[in-house]
N, C-alpha and C positions, 0 to 999 in steps of 0.2 A: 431637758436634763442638764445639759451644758450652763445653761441660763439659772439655774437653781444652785447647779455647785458653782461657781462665779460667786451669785450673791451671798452665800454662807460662808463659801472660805475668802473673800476679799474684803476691806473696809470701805465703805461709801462716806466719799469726802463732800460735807452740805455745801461748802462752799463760802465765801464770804460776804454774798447776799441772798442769803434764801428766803424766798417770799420776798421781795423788795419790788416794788413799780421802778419802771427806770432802769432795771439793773444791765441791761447792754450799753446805757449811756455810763455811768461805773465802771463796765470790763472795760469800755474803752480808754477811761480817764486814766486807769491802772497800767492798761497797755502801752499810752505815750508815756506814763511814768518810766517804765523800764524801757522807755525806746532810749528817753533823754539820759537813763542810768547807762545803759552799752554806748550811748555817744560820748555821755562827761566820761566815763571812766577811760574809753578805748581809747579817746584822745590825749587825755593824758598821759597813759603807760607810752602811747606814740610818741610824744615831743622827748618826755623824759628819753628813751631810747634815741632817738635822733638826732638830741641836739648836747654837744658835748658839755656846754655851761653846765648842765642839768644831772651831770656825772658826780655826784655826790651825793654824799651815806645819807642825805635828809632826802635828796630823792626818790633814791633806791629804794627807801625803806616806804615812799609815798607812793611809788607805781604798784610794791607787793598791796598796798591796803588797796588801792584802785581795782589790783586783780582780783584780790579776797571779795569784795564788795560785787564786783562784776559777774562774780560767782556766783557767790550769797542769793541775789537778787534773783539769779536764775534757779535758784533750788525750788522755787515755789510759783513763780509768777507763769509760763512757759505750760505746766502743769495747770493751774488756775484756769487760764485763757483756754489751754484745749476743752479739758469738762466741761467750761458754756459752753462753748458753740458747739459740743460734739454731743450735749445730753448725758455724756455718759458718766457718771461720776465716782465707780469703782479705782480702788488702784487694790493691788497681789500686794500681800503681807510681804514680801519680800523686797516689792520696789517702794514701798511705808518705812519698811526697814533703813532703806539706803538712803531713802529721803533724809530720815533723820540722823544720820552718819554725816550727810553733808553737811547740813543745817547746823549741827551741832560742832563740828570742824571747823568749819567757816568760818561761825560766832564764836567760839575760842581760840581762832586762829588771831581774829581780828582783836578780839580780849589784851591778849599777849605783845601785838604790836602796837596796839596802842600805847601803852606802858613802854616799850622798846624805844619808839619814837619819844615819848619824855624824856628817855634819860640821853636820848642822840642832843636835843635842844638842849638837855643840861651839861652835859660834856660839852659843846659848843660854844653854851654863852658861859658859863662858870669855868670853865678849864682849857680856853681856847689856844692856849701854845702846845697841852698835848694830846689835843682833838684828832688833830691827823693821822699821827700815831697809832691811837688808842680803838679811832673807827674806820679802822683797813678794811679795806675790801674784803678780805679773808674773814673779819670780826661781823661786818654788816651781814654776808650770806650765811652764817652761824645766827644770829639773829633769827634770820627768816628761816630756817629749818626748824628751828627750834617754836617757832612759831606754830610752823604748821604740824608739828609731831607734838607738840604739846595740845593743841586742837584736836588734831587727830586719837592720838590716847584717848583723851574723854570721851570723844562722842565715840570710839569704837566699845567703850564700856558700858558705856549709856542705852545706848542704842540694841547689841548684842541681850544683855537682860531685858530690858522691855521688850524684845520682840519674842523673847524664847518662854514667857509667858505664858499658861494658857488664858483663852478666850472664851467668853461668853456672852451670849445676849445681842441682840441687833445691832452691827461695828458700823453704824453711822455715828461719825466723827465729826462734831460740831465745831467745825474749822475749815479753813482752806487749803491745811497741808497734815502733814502727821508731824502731832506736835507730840512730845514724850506725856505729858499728863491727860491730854486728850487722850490716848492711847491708851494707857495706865488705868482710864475708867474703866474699860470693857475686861480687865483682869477676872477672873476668877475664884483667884487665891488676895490675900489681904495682904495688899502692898502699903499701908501706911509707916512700916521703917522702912521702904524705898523711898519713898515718896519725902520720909523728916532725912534720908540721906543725902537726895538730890536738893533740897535747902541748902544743906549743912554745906554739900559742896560748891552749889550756887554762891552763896553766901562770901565762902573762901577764894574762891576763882573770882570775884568781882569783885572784895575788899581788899584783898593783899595789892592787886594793882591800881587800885583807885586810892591807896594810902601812896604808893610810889609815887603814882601820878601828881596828887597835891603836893607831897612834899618836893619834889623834883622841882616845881611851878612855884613852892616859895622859897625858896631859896633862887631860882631865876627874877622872883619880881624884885627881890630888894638888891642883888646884883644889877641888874638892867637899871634901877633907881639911881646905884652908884655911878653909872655911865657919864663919862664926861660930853659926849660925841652925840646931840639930839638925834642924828639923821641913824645911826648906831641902833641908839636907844628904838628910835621909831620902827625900823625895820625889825628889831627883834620882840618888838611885843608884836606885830603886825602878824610873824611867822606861830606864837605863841598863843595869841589869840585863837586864831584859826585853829589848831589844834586843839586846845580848850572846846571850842565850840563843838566840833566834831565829838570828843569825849563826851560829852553834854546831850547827844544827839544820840549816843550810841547807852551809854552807861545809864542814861535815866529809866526807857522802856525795860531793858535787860533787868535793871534793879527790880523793879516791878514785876517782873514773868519768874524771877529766879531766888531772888531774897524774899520774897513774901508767902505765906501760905496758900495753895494751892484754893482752897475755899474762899478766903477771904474776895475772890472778884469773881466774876459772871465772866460765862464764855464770849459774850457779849466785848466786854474789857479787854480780854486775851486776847480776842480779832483785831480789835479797835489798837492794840499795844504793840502787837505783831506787825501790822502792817505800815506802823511806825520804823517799829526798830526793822525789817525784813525788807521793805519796799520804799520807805521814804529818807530813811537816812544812809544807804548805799548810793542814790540817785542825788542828794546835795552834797554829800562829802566832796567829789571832783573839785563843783562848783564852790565852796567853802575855801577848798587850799587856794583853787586858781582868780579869783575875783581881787581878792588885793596882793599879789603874785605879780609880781614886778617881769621878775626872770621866769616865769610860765607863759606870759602876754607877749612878751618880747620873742621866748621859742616859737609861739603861735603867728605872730605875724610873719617871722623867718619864714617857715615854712608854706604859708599863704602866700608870700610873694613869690616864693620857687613854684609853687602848684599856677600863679597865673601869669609869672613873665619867663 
């Protein structure tokens, strides 16, 4: 009886290789993915906190995405790895629910600072006598609240209507987490102006920042052009770069799962896009800032030689 009400009132999540040969050599590949995401990230928010050089608004605002991501990666992977090895692959409409509270938090958290962090490198390199000023300590932790209550809002909107939906029909969820139009299938009632709402908002929440973003970065490249100073110059496309790339990393799968119609790809795509944007680009971001990070390499070895002399 237990066993019967479980499978009617809970969603069964298929997972991200269902039917696949192989697939424990896959949970495993997945699982050192997110070992190396909690080590790139942990260690970064570590140096940044530890080492005083690193006390600055471009940091700060680099350990929050480190934490966002560290997050992020945990909203679904932790979950994933249990259902294999444990068979069991129910979760309660309620922890689906929260799932997607996070998930969607986290990714609009991260939305919002990215865009944050543009306009820190534009105050920086376009406005640097009243940079200091301008990104007080007081201004940066405004920033990151605003970040995450702006994440926050959404996905508690998001998330609150799609669960309070009714359900029908077999809630096996062709995914590895509860994704909001996954979800959205097993509706009852005819959600298609939910459904052209969450575009519309998609759309807005990733274009009004990815307009900021670009133009922030041109008006940075033909200042840094003007640069008298090569070693100047080099260092600030180096910091820029890396950022870019990370936007690139985050903004393109997003684009995809959020500005396009929900029909237009196969669950198949969704999986393959999600574990993109979800699991692969929280675990390189670390790696991305710190690899030509002059002053991150330098915190690192600091600390390596206190840890062995």
């Amino acid at each position: 009886m237990a066993q019967n009400e479980t499978t009617v009132t809970d969603f069964v999540l298929l997972g991200l290789f269902p039917g696949m040969k192989h697939a424990d050599i896959l949970i495993g590949v997945v699982i050192l993915i997110y070992a190396s995401a909690l080590a790139g990230n942990s260690t970064l928010i570590l140096l940044i906190l530890v080492d005083s050089r690193l006390h600055t608004p471009m940091y700060f605002l680099l350990s929050q995405l480190s934490l966002i991501d560290l997050l992020f990666i945990s909203t679904t992977v932790p979950k994933m790895a249990i259902d294999f090895f444990s068979g069991k692959r129910n979760i309660s409409d309620t922890a689906c629910g929260v799932q997607i509270f996070f998930f969607l938090m986290l990714g609009g958290a991260e939305c919002i600072l990215l865009t944050l962090m543009a306009c820190d490198r534009y105050m920086a390199i376009c406005r640097p006598l009243r940079y200091p000023v301008i990104m007080s300590q007081r201004v940066c932790q405004k920033m990151v609240m605003g970040s995450w209550a702006g994440g926050a809002l959404n996905a508690l909107v998001q998330a609150a209507y799609t669960m309070h939906l009714p359900k029908c029909g077999r809630k096996e969820i062709e995914h590895f987490f509860c994704e909001v139009m996954a979800v959205l299938r097993f509706s009852c009632e005819d959600t298609s102006a939910y459904k052209l709402t969450i575009l519309v908002v998609g759309i807005v929440i990733l274009l009004i920042p990815l307009i900021t973003i670009f133009s922030s970065y041109t008006i940075i490249f033909f200042t840094v052009l003007r640069m008298n100073s090569p070693k100047g110059r080099n260092k600030a496309l180096a910091t820029c770069s890396s950022h870019l790339m990370v936007v690139g990393l985050f903004y393109g799968p997003a684009s995809f799962t959020y500005m396009t119609p929900g029909s237009s790809h196969s669950s198949l795509q969704d999986k393959a896009v999600s574990v993109f944007f979800s699991i692969v680009t929280p675990t390189l971001n670390p790696f991305i800032y710190s690899l030509r990070n002059k002053d991150v390499w330098a915190a690192l070895r600091k600390i390596l030689q206190r840890c062995l002399f």
